[in-house]
Z-matrix of the N, CA and C atoms (Angstrom, degrees):
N
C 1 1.449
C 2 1.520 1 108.66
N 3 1.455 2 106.67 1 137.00
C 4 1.677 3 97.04 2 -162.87
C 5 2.070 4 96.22 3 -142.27
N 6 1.394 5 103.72 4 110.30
C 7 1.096 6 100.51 5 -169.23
C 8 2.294 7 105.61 6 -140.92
N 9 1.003 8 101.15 7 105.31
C 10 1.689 9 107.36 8 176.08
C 11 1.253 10 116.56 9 -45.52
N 12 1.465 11 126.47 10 -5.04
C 13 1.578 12 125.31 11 179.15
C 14 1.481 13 105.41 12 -94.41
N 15 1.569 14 126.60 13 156.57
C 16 1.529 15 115.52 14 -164.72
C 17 1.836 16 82.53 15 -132.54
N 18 1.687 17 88.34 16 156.39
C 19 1.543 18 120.92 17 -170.70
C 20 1.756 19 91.25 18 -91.98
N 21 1.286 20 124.79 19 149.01
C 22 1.166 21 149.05 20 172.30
C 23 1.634 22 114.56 21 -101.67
N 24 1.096 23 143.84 22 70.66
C 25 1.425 24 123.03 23 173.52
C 26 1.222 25 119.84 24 -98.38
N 27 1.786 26 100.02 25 144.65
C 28 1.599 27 100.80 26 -167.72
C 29 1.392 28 85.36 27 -130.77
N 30 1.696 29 91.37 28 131.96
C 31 1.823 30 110.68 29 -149.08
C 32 1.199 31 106.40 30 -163.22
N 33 1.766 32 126.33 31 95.09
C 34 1.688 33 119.27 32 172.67
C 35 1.399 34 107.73 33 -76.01
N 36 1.160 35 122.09 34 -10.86
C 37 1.662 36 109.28 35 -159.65
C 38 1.738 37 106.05 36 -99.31
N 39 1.386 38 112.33 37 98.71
C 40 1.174 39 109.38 38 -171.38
C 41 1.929 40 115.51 39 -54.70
N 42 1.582 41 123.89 40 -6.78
C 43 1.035 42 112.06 41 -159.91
C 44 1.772 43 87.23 42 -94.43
N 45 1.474 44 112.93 43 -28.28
C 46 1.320 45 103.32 44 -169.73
C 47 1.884 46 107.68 45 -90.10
N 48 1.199 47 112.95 46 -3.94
C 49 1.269 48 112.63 47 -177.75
C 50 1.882 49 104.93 48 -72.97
N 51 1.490 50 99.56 49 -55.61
C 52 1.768 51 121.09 50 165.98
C 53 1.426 52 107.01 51 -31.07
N 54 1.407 53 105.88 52 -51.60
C 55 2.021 54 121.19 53 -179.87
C 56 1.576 55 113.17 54 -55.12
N 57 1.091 56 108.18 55 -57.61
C 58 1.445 57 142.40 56 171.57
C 59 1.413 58 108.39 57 -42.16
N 60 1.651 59 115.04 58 -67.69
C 61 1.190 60 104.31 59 -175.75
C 62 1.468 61 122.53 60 -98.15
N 63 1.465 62 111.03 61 14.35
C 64 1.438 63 125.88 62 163.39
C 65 1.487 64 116.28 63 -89.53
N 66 1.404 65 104.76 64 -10.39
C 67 1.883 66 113.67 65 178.77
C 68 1.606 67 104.68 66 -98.24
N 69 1.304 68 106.09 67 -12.76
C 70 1.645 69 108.90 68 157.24
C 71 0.883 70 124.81 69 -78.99
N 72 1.460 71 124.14 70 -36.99
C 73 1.429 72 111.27 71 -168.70
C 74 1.318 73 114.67 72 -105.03
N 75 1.732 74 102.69 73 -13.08
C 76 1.642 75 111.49 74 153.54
C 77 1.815 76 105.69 75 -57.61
N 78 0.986 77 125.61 76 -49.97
C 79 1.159 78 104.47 77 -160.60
C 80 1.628 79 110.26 78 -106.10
N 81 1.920 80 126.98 79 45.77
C 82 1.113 81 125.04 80 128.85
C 83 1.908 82 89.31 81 90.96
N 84 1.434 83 110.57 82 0.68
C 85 1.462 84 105.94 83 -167.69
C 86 1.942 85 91.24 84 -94.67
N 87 1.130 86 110.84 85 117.39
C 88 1.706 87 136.59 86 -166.07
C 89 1.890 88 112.25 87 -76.10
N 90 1.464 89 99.09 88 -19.17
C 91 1.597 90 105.77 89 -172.25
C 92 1.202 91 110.69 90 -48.51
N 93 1.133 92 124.95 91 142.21
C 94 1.840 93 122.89 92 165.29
C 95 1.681 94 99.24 93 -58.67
N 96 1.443 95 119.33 94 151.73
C 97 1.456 96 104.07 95 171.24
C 98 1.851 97 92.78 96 -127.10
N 99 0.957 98 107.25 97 157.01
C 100 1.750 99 107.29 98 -178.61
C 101 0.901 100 108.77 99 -129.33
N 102 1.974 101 141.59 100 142.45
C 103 1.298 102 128.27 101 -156.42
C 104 1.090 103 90.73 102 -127.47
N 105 1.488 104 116.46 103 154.92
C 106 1.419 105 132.35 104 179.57
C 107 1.670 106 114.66 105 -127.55
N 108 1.006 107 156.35 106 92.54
C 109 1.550 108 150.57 107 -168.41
C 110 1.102 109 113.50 108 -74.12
N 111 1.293 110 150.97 109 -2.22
C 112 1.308 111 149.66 110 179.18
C 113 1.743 112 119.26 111 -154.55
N 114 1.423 113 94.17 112 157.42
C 115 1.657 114 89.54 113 -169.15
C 116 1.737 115 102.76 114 -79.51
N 117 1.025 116 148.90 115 -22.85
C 118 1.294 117 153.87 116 144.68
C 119 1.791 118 116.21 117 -12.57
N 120 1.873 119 90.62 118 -69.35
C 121 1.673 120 105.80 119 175.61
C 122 1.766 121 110.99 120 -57.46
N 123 1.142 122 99.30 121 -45.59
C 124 1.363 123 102.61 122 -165.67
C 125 1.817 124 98.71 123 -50.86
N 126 1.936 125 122.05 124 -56.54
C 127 0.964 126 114.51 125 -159.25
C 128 1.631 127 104.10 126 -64.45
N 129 1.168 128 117.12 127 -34.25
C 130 1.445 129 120.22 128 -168.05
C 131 1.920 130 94.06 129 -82.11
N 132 1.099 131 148.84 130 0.27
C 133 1.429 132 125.67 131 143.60
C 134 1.116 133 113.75 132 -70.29
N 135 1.804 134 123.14 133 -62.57
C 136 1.055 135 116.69 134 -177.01
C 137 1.710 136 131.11 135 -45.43
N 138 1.633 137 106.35 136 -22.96
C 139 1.568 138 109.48 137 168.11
C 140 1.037 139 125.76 138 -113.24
N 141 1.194 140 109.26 139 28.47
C 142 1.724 141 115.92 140 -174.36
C 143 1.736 142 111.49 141 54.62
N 144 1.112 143 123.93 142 84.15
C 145 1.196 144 122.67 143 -171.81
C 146 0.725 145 126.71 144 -162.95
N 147 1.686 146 149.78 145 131.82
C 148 1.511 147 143.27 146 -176.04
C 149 1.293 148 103.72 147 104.24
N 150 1.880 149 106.27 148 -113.39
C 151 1.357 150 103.27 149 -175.06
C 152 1.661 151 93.77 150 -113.45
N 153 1.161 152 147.01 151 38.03
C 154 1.049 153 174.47 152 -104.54
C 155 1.299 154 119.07 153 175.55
N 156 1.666 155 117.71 154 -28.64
C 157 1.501 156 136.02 155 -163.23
C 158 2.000 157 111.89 156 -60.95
N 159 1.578 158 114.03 157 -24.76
C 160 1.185 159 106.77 158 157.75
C 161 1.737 160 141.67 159 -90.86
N 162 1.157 161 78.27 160 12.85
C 163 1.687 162 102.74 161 -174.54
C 164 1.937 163 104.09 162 -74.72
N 165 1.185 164 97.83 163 150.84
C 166 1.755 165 100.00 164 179.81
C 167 1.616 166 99.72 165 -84.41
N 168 1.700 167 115.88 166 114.13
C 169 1.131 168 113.03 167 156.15
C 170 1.887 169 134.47 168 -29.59
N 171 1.309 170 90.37 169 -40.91
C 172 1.370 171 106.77 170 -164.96
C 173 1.231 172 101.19 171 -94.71
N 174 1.541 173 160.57 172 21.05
C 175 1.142 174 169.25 173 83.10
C 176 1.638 175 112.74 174 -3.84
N 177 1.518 176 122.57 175 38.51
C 178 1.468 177 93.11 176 179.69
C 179 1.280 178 111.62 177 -102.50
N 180 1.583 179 108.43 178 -177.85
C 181 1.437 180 129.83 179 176.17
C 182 1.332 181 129.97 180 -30.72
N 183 1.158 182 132.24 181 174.64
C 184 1.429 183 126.30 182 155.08
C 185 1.341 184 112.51 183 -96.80
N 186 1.544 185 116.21 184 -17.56
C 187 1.187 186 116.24 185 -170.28
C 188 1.652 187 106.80 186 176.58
N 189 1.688 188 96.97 187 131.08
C 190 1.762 189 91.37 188 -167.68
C 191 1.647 190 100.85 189 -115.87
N 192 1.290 191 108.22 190 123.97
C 193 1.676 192 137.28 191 -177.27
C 194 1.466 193 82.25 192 -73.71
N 195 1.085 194 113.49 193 119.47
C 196 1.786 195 117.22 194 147.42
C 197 1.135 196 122.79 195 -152.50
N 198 1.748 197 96.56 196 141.91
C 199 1.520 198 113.29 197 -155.91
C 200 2.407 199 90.65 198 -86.93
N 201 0.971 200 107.47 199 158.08
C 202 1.462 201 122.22 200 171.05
C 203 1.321 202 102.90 201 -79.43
N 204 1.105 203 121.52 202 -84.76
C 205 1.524 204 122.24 203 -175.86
C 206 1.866 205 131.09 204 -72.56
N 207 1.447 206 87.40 205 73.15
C 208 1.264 207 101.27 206 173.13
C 209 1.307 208 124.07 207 -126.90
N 210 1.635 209 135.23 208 170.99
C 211 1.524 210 129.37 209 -160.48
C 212 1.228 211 96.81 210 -81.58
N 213 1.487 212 91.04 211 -179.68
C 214 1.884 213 118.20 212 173.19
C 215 1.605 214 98.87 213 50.63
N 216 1.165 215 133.84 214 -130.21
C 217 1.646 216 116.27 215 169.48
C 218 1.524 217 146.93 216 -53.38
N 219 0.744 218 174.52 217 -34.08
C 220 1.790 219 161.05 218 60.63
C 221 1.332 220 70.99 219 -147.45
N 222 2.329 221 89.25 220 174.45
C 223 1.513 222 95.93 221 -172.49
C 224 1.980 223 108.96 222 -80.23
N 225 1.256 224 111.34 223 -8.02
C 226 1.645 225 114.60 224 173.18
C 227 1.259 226 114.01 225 -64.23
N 228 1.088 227 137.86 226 -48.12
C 229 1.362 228 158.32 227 149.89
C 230 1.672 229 107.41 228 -38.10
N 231 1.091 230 117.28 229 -70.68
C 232 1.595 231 103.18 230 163.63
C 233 1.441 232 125.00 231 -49.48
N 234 1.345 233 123.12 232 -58.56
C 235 1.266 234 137.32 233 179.48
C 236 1.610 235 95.81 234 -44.81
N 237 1.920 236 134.00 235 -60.27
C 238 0.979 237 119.87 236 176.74
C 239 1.412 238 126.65 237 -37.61
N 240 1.244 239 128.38 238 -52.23
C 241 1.182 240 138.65 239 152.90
C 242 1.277 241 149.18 240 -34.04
N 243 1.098 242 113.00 241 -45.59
C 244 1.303 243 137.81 242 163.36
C 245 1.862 244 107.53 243 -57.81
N 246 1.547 245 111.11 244 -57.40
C 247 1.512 246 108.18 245 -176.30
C 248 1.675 247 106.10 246 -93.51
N 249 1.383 248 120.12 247 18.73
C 250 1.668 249 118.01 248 171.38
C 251 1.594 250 95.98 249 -89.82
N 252 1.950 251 105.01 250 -44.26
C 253 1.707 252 92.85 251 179.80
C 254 1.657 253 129.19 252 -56.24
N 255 1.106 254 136.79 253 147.97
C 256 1.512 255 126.55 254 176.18
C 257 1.528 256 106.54 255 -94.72
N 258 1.715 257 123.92 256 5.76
C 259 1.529 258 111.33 257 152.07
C 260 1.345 259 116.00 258 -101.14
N 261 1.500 260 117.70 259 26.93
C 262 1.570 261 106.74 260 164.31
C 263 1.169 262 106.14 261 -177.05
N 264 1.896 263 117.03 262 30.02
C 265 0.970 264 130.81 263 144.59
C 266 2.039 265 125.08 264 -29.28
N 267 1.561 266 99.38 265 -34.42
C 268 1.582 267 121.01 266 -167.30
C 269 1.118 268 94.73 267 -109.00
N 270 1.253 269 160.74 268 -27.64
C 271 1.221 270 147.49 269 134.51
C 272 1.233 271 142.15 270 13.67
N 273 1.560 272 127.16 271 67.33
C 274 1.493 273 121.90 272 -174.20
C 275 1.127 274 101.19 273 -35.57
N 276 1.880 275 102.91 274 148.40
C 277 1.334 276 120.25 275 157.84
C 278 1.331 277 103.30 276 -161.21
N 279 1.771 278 118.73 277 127.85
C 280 0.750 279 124.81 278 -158.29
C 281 1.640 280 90.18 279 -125.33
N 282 1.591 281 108.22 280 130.06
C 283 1.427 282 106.07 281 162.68
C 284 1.562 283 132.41 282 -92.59
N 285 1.431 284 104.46 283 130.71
C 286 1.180 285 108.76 284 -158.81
C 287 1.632 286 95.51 285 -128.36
N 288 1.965 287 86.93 286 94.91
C 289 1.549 288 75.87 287 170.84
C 290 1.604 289 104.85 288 -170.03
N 291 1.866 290 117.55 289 168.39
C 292 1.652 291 112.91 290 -167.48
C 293 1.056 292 113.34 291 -47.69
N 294 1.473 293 126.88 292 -33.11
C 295 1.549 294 117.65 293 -172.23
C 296 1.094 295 127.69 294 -51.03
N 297 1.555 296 110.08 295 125.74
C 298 1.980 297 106.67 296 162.25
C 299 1.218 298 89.16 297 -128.24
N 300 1.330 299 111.68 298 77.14
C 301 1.543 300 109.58 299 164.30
C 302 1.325 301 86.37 300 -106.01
N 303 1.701 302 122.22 301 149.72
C 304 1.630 303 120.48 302 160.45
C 305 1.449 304 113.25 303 -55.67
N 306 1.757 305 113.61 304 -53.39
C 307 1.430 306 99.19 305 -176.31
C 308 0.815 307 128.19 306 -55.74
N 309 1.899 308 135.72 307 -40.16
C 310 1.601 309 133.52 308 149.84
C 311 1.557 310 108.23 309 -10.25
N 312 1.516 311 117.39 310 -71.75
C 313 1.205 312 132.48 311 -146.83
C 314 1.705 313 108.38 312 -82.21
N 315 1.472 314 113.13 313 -22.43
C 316 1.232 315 116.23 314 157.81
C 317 1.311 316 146.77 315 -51.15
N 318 1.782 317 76.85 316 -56.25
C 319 2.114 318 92.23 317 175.82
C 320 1.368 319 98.35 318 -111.63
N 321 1.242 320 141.63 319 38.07
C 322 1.808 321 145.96 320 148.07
C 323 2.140 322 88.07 321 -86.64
N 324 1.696 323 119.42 322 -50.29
C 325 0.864 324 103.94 323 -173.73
C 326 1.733 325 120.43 324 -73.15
N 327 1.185 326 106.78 325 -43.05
C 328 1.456 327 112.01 326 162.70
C 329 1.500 328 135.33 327 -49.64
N 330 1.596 329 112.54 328 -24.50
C 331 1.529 330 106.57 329 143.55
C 332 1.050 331 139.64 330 -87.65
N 333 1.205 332 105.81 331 1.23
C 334 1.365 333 107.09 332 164.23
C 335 1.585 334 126.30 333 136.91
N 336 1.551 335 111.51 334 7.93
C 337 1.215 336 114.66 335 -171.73
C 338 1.108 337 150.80 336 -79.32
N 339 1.140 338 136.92 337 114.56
C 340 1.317 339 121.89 338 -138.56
C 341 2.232 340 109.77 339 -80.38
N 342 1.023 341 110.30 340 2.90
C 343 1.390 342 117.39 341 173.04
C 344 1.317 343 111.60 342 170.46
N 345 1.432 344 123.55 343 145.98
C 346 1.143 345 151.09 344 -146.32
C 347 1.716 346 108.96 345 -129.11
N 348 0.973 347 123.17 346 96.28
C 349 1.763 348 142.25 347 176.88
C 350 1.406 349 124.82 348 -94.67
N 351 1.718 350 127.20 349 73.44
C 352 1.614 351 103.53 350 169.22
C 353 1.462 352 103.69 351 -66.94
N 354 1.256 353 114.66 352 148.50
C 355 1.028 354 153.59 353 -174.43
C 356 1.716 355 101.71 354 -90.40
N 357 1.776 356 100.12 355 106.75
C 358 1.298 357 113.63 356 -168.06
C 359 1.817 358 96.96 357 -77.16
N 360 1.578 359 93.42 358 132.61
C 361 1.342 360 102.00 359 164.81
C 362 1.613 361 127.56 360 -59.04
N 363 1.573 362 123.62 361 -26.80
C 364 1.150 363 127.66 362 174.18
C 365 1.696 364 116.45 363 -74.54
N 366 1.270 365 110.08 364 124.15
C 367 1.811 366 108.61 365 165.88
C 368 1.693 367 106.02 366 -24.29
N 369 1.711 368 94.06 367 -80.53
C 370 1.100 369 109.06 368 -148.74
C 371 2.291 370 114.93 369 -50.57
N 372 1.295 371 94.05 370 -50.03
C 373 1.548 372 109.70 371 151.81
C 374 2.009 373 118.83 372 -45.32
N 375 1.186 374 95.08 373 -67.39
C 376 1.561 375 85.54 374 160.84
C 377 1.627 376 131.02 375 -27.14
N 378 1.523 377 102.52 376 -70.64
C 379 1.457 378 117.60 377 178.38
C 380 1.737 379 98.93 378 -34.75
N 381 1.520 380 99.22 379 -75.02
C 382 1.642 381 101.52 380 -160.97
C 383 1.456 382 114.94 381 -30.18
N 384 2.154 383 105.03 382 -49.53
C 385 1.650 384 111.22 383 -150.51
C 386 1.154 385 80.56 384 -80.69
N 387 1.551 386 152.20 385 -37.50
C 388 1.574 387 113.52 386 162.35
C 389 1.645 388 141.36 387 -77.77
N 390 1.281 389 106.67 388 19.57
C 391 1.186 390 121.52 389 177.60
C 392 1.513 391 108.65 390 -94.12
N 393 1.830 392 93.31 391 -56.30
C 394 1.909 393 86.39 392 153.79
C 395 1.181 394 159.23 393 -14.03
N 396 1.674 395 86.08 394 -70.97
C 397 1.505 396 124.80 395 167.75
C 398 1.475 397 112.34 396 -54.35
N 399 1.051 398 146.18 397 -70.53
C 400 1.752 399 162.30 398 77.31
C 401 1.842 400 62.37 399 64.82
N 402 1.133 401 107.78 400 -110.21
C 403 1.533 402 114.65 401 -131.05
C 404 1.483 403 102.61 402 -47.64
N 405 1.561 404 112.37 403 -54.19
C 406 1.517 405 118.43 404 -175.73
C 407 1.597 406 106.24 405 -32.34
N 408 1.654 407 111.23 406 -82.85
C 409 1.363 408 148.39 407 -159.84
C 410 1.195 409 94.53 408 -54.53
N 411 1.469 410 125.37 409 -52.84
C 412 1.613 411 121.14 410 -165.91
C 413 1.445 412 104.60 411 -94.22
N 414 1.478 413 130.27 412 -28.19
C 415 1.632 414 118.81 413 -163.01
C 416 1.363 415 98.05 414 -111.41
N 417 1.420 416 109.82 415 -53.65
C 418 1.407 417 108.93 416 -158.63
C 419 2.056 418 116.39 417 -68.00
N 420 1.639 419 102.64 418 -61.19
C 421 1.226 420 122.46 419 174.83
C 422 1.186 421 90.58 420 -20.44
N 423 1.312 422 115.12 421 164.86
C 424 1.469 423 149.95 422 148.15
C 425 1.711 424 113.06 423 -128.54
N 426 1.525 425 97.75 424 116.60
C 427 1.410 426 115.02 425 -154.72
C 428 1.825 427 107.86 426 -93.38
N 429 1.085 428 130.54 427 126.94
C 430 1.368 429 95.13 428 168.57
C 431 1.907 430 103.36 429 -101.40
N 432 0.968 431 126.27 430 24.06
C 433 1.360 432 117.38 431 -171.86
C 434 2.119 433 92.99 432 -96.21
């Protein structure tokens, strides 16, 4: 799969980020992916801001992986953000993360998310649901961002 738009993941857990980006390149999906460790970084890439501040606003993702339980802002708190701006209000974002709590899965959908991912404990399962994902998000979708 061969696509010039790049994936955003916002991911503290270095063992699942390693997982993550080994289920990409296991599964042939070509996107640049760019990592973010905290919900803070994440908002200041997506708006050009911080240490981020020379970056082209208007350069975004095809699609932003975000984990819920991460520092400085959580992923609800990002996600709020992300759909208050009107340049990335439309912005997939798919949460990708351990929680199966309903309330997670409630208000991840109520701000705005466009899909909801626990994060399979098995490798081999892993690989696929991001290989999936990969195909949907990156080939299939039709993006307007």
């Amino acid at each position: 799969m061969t696509n010039n738009r790049f994936v955003l993941l916002v991911e503290d857990n270095a063992d699942d980020e390693a997982l993550t980006l080994r289920a990409f390149k296991k599964s042939r999906i070509k996107n640049e992916i760019t990592v973010v460790r905290d919900g803070e970084e994440a908002v200041d890439f997506l708006f050009a801001s911080g240490k981020y501040s020379k970056r082209n606003a208007a350069d975004l993702p095809e699609v932003v992986l975000l984990d819920l339980k991460i520092p400085k802002l959580n992923g609800h708190q990002v996600l709020e953000r992300i759909r208050a701006n009107p340049a990335t209000k439309t912005l997939p974002v798919i949460v990708l993360t351990s929680s199966n709590e309903e309330v997670d899965l409630m208000k991840s959908y109520e701000n705005g998310a466009n899909s909801y991912i626990v994060k399979p404990v098995d490798t081999n399962q892993f690989i696929s649901c991001i290989e999936q994902l990969g195909l949907y998000w990156l080939v299939l979708n039709q993006s307007i961002t």
